[in-house]
C-alpha positions as CSV (number, residue, x, y, z in Angstrom):
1,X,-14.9,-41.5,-149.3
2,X,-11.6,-40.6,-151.4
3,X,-8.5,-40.9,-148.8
4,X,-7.9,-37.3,-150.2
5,X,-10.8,-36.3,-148.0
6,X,-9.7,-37.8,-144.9
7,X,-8.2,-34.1,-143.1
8,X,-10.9,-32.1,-144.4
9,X,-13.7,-34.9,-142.7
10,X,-11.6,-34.9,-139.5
11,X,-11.3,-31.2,-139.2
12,X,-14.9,-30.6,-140.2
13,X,-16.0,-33.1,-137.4
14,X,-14.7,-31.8,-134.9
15,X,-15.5,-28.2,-136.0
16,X,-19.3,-29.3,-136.3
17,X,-18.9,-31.4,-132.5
18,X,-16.9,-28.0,-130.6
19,X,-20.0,-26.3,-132.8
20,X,-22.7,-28.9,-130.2
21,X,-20.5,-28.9,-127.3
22,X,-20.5,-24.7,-127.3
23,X,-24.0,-24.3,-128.6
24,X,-25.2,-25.9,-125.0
25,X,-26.9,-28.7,-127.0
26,X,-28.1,-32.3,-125.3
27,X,-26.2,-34.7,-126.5
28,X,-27.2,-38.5,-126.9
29,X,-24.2,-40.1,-127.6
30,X,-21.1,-39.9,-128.3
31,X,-19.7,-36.6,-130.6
32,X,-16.6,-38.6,-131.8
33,X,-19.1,-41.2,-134.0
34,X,-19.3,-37.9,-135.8
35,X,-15.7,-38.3,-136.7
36,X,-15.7,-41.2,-139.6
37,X,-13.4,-44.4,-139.2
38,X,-10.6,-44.8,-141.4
39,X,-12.4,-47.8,-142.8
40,X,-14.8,-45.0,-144.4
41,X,-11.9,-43.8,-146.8
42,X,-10.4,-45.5,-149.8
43,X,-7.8,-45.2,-152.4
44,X,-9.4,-47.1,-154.7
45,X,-10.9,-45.0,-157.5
46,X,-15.0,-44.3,-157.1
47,X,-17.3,-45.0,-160.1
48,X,-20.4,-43.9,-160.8
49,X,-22.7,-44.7,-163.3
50,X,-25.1,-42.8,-165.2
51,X,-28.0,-44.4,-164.3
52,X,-26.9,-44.5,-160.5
53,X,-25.8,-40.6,-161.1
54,X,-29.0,-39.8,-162.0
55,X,-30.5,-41.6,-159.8
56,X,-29.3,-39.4,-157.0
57,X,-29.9,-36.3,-159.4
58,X,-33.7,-37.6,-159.1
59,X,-33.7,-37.9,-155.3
60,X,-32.0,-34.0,-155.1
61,X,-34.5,-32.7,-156.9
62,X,-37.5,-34.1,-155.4
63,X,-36.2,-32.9,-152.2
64,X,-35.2,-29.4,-153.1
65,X,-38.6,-29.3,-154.9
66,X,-40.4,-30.7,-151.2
67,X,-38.1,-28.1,-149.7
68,X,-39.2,-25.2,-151.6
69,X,-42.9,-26.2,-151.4
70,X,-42.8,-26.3,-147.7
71,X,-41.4,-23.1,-147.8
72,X,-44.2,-21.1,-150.2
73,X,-46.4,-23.0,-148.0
74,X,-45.4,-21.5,-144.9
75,X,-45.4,-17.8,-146.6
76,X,-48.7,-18.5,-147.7
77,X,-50.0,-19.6,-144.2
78,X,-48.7,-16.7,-143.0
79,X,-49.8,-14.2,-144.8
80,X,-53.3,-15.2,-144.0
């Protein structure tokens, strides 16, 4: 991940683990692996490209498409 990012993951992480310790949750582990290393971020710049971008666009929209079809399914099952 950029270095740029580095605050925000470290706030969010422990935002999302005060979020299980409050929310009465079992917990398997430990909540700080939810906090990422500093090995995870980089300065280096992050390329992408096109075929690997779309790619991931592919895997998106198959699972938003999954997503949604779950979901008619369900309103569908229970409307009789």
């Amino acid at each position: 991940m950029p270095a740029t990012s580095r605050s925000w993951c470290h706030a969010y992480a422990e935002q999302v683990g005060l979020a299980i310790t409050t929310g009465g949750y079992d917990v398997v582990g430990d909540l700080a692996d939810l906090d990422p290393p500093e090995s995870a971020f980089t300065d280096a710049p992050q390329m992408v490209s096109e075929s690997e971008l779309a790619a991931a666009a592919i895997v998106a929209v198959g699972a938003l498409l999954a997503q949604r079809a779950s979901e008619v399914e369900r309103t569908r099952a229970a409307r009789g």
